[in-house]
VEXDREN-2710 file (C-alpha; in Angstrom, 1 decimal):
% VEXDREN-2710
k/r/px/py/pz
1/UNK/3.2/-16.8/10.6
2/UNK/4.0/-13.6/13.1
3/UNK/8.0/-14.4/12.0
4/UNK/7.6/-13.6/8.1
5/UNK/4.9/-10.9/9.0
6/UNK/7.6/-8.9/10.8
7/UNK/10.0/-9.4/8.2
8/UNK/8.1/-8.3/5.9
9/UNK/6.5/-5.9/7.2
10/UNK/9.5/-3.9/9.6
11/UNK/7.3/-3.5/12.1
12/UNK/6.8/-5.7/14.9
13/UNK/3.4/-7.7/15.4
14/UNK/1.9/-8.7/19.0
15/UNK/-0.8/-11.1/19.5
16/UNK/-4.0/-9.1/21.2
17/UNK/-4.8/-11.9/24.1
18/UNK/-8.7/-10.5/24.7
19/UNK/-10.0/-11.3/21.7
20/UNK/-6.7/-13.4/19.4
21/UNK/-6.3/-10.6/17.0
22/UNK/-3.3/-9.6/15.6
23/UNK/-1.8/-5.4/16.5
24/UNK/0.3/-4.1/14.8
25/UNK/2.6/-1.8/16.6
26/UNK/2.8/2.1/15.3
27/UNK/5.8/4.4/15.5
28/UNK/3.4/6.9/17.5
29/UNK/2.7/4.4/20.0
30/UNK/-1.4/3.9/18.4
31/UNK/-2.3/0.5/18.1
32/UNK/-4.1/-0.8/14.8
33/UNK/-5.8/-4.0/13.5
34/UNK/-3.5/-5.0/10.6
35/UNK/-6.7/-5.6/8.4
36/UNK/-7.6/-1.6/8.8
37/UNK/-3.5/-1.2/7.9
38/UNK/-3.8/-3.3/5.1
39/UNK/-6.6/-1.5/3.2
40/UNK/-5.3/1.9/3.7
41/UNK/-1.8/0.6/2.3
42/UNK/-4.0/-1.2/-0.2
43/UNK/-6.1/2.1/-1.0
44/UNK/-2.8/4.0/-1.4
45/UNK/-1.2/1.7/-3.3
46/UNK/-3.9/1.4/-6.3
47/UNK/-3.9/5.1/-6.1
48/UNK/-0.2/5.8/-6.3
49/UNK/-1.2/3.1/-9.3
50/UNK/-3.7/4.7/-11.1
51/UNK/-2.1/8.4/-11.3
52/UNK/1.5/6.3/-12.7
53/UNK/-1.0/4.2/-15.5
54/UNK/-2.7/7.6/-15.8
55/UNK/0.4/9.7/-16.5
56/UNK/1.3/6.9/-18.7
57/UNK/-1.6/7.1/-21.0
58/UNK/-0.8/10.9/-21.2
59/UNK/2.7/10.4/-22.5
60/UNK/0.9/7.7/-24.8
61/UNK/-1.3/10.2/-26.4
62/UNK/1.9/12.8/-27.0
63/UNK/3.5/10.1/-28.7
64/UNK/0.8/9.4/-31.2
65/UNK/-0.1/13.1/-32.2
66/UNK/3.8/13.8/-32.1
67/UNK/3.9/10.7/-34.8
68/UNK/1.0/12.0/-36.4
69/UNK/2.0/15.4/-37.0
70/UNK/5.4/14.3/-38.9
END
């Protein structure tokens, strides 16, 4: 599983031997649970994802009243 993790992922993984958890390795040297990296990748993500569906919408909207005004 560790193999496709650091393929994925560009960042290499270490198995934590005190209590079998996986670390992910930081460029700053800090050590993280990947779980606490996943949700803050995860929290980003679906906010980077609601400003673009958001923005969107906007440009929606313009379209109509520009259709609507001709």
């Amino acid at each position: 599983m560790q193999k496709w993790l650091d393929r994925l992922m560009g960042i290499p993984l270490e198995e934590n031997p005190v209590d079998k958890t996986i670390v992910e390795k930081l460029p700053n040297g800090d050590n993280r649970h990947v779980d606490e990296v996943y949700k803050a990748r995860w929290v980003w993500y679906h906010t980077i994802l609601a400003v673009e569906i958001a923005f969107t919408n906007i440009l929606l909207v313009a379209i109509l009243f520009v259709l609507a005004v001709k």
